[in-house]
Structure formats: structure tokens, C-alpha cells
C-alpha positions in Angstrom: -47.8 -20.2 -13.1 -50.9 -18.4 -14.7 -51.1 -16.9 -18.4 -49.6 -13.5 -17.1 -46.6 -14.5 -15.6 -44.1 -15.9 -18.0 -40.3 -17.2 -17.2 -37.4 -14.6 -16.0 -35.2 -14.2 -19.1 -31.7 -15.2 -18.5 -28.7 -13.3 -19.6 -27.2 -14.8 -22.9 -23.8 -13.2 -22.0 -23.6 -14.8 -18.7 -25.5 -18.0 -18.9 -22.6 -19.5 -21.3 -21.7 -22.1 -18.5 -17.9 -20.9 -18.2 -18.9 -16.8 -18.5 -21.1 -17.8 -15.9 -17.8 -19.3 -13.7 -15.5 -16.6 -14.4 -18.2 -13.9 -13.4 -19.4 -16.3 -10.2 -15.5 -16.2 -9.3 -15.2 -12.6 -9.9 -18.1 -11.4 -8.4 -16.4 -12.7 -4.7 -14.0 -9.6 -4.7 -14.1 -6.7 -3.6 -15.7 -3.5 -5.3 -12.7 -2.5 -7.7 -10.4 -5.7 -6.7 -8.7 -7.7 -9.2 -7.8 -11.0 -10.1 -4.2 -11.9 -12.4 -5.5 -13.4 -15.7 -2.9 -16.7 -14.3 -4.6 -16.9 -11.2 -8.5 -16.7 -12.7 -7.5 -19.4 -15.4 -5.6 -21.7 -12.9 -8.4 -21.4 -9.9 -11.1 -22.1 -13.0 -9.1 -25.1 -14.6 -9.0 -23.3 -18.1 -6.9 -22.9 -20.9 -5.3 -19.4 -21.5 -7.6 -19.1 -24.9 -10.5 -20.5 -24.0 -10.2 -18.0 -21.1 -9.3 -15.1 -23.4 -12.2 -16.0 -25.6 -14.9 -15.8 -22.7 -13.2 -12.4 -21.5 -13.4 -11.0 -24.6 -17.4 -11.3 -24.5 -17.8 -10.3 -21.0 -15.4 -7.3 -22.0 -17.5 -6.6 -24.9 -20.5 -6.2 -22.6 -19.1 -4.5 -20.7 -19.5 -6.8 -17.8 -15.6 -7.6 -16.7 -12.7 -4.7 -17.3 -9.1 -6.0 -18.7 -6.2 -4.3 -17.4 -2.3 -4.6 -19.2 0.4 -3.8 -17.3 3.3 -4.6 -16.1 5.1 -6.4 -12.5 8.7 -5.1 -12.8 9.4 -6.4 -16.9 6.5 -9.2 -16.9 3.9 -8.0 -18.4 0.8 -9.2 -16.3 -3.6 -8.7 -17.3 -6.2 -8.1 -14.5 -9.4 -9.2 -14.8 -12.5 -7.3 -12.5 -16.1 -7.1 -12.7 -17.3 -3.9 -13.5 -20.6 -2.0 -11.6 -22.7 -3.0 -14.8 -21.0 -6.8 -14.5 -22.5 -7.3 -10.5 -25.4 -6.3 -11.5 -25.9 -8.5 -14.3 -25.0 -11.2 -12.0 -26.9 -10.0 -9.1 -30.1 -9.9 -12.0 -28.7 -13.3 -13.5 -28.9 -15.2 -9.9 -32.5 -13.3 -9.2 -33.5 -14.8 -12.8 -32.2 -18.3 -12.1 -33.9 -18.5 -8.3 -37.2 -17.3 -9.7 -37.4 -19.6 -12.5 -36.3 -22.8 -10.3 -39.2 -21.5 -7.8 -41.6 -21.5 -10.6 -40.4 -25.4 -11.5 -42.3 -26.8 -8.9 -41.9 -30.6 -8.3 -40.5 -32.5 -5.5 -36.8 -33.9 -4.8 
């Protein structure tokens, strides 16, 4: 690496290791598709708040959209990444690769 290159910055929001798991899991639907908040914490193995609590950042950067609603009289939240959320990932993964090509070394 010479003096004018210098490391890929990775995203704060997303580097947090279980942000970077819900927006990993996420990112494998569809344009526009959604996951059940149940289903996202069960297939990640975490607890409802804990959950909530990474959300709630994603949400805030506008990474992940929250939907309330209702299945007959149980109310039920979806959870999708947003345009600006797959390509923070899609920048994220680019970062990540570059960086671990710069490392160098042998396995």
C-alpha cells in the first residue's frame, strides 16, 4: 500500500457485528420483499430487544424500513432493506474485500 492509498472506511451503522447480520439476512430478498420481525429474530438467534434496538439504528439511517400492521387481529412488524440500505451493504462488502486485499499475508 503506498502513502496515497489509505484503508476503505467502513460503515459504522453496519459494521456493528449484529446490524451487520440483520442487513446480510435482509439483503437476500427481493427488491421490496419483507421479512416478519418473528421470523428475522428467530432465523438470527436474537432476543426481541436486542433486535428492536439494532432496527432502530438501521431505521434511523435510513437503511431498513419498519412496517406495523396487522394479520387478521395480530398485530405483526416487517422488516426490509430500503434502496439506500443495499447500497450501503453493497459499499460495506466492497470496503471489507478491498481492505482484506490490501492485508496481504499468507494462510
Amino acid at each position: 500500500m503506498t502513502a496515497e492509498q489509505s484503508l476503505p472506511e467502513l460503515d459504522p451503522v453496519i459494521h456493528a457485528q449484529a446490524r451487520l447480520r440483520v442487513v446480510a439476512a435482509l439483503n437476500v430478498l427481493g427488491e421490496g420483499d419483507e421479512m416478519a420481525f418473528g421470523s428475522l429474530k428467530d432465523l438470527l438467534g436474537m432476543t426481541a430487544g436486542n433486535l428492536s434496538v439494532h432496527l432502530t439504528k438501521l431505521e434511523e439511517a435510513e437503511y431498513i424500513r419498519i412496517t406495523k400492521t396487522h394479520r387478521g387481529r395480530t398485530p405483526v412488524t416487517y422488516v426490509a432493506l430500503t434502496k439506500r440500505g443495499r447500497l450501503a451493504f453493497e459499499d460495506y462488502t466492497k470496503a471489507i474485500r478491498a481492505l482484506l486485499d490490501n492485508a496481504g499475508g499468507t494462510i
